[in-house]
C-alpha positions as CSV (number, residue, x, y, z in Angstrom):
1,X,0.0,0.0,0.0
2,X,1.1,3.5,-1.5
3,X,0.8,5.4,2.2
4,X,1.6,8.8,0.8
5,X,-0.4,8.2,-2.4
6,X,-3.3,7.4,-0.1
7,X,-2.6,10.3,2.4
8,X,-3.1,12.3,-1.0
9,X,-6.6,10.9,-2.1
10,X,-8.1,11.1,1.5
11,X,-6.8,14.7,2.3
12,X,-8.6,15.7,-1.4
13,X,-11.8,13.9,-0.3
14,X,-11.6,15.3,3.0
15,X,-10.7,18.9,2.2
16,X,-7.6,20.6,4.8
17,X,-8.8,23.3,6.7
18,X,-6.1,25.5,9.0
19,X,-9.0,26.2,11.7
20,X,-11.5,24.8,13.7
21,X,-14.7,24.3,12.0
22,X,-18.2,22.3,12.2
23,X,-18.4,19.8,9.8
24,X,-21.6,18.2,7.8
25,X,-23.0,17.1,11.4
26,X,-22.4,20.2,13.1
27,X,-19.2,19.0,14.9
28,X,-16.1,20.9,15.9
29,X,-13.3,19.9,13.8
30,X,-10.0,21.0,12.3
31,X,-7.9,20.0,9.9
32,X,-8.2,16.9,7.4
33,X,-11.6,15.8,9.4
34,X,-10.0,15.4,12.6
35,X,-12.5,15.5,14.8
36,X,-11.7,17.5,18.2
37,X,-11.6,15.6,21.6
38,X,-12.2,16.4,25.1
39,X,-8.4,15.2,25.2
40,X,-7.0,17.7,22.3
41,X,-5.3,20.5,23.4
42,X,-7.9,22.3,21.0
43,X,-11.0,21.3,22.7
44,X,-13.1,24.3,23.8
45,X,-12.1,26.6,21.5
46,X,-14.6,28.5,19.4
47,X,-15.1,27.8,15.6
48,X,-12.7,29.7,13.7
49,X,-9.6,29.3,16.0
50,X,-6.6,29.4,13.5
51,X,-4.6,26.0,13.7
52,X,-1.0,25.8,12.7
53,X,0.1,23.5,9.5
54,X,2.3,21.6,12.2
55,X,-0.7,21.1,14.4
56,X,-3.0,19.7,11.2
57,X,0.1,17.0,9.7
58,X,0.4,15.8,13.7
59,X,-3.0,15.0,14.2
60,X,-3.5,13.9,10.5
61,X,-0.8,11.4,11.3
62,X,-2.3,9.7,13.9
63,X,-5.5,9.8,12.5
64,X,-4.3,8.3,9.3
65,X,-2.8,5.5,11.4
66,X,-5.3,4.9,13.7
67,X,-8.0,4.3,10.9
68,X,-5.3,2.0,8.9
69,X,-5.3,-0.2,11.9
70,X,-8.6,-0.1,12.7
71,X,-9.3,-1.2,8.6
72,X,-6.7,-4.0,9.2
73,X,-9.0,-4.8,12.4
74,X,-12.5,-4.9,10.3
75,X,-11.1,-7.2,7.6
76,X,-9.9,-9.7,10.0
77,X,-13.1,-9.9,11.4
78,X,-14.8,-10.3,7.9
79,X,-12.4,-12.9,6.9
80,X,-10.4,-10.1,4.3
81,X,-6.1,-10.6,4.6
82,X,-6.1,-6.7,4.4
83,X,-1.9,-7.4,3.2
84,X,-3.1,-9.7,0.1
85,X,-5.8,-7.1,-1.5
86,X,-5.4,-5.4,-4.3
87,X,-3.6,-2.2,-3.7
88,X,-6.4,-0.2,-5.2
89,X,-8.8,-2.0,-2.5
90,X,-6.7,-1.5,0.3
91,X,-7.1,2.3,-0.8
92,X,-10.4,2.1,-0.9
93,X,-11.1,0.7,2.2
94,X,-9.0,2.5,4.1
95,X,-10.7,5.4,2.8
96,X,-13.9,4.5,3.3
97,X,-13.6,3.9,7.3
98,X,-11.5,7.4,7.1
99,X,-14.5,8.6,6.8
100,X,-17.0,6.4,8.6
101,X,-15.0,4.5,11.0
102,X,-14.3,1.3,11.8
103,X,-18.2,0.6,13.2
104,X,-19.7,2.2,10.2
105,X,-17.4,0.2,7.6
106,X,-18.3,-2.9,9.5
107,X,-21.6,-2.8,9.0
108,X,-20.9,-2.9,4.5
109,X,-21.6,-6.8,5.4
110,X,-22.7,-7.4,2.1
111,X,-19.4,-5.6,0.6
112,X,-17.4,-6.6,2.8
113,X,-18.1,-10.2,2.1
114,X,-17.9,-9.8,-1.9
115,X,-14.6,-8.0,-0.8
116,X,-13.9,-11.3,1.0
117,X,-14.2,-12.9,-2.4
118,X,-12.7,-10.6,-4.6
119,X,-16.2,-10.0,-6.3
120,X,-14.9,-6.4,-7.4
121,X,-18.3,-6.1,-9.2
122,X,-20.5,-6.7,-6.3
123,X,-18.3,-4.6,-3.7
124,X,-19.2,-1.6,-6.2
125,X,-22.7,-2.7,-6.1
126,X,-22.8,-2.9,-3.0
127,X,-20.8,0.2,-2.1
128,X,-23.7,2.0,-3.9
129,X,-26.5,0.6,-2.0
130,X,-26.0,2.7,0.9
131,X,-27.2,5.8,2.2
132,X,-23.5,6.6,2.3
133,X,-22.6,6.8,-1.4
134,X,-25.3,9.3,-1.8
135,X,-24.1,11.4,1.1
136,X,-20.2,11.8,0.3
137,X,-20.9,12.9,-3.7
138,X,-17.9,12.0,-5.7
139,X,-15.7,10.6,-3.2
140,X,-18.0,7.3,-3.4
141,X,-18.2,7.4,-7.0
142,X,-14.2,7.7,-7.3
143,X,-14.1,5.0,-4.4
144,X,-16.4,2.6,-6.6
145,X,-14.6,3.4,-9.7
146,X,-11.1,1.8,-8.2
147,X,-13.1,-0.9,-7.4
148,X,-14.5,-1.3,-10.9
149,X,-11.0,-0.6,-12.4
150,X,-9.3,-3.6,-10.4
């Protein structure tokens, strides 16, 4: 897995932003989606608190790691060898619980299993039966379209 090309394709789905902000659900947040934590040194500060570029790559970091393991964590629990997928899957994967989360992805049972069976064209069919393909606009339809190129 290409970590910096991936780093690439979820900060341009994601958006970088050097302050705090709400995002879609009304949540504080800064940077590339990292949502702010009672435990972050920026929790209680107003919306529109300037945020160093340091600050955003530190917490994008972690966040970028933390939801690698956590995608590692979901395959093995849907029978996937996250090391053995495609590239271009693993991308996609780790994109997707980027921006859902681990619980979220795990619920894509029907993907996940077509994933678990390299059914490319039934993970794309799948990805788009969700309420989440229609929420993230072309993020899901680039997502799908990796899936479809594989």
């Amino acid at each position: 897995m290409n970590k910096e090309i991936l780093k690439q394709e979820i900060k341009r789905h994601e958006g970088e932003v050097l302050e705090i902000y709400k995002d879609s659900l009304g949540y504080l947040t800064l940077g590339v989606g990292h949502l702010i934590r009672e435990d972050d040194a920026e929790y209680g500060e107003p919306e529109g608190t300037p945020i160093s570029q340091e600050t955003v790559d530190r917490y994008y970091e972690a966040d970028f790691d933390k939801h690698v393991d956590e995608t590692i964590h979901v395959c093995d629990k849907n029978n996937i060898i996250f090391e053995e997928l495609p590239e271009s899957i693993q991308h996609v994967l780790v994109n997707m619980c980027f921006n859902l989360g681990a619980n979220r992805l795990g619920k894509f049972r029907n993907m996940l299993y077509a994933c678990s069976v390299e059914d490319w064209d039934e993970m794309s069919r799948q990805m788009e039966d969700s309420k989440w393909y229609g929420q993230v606009g072309r993020r899901s339809k680039e997502l799908q379209e990796m899936v479809l190129d594989t």
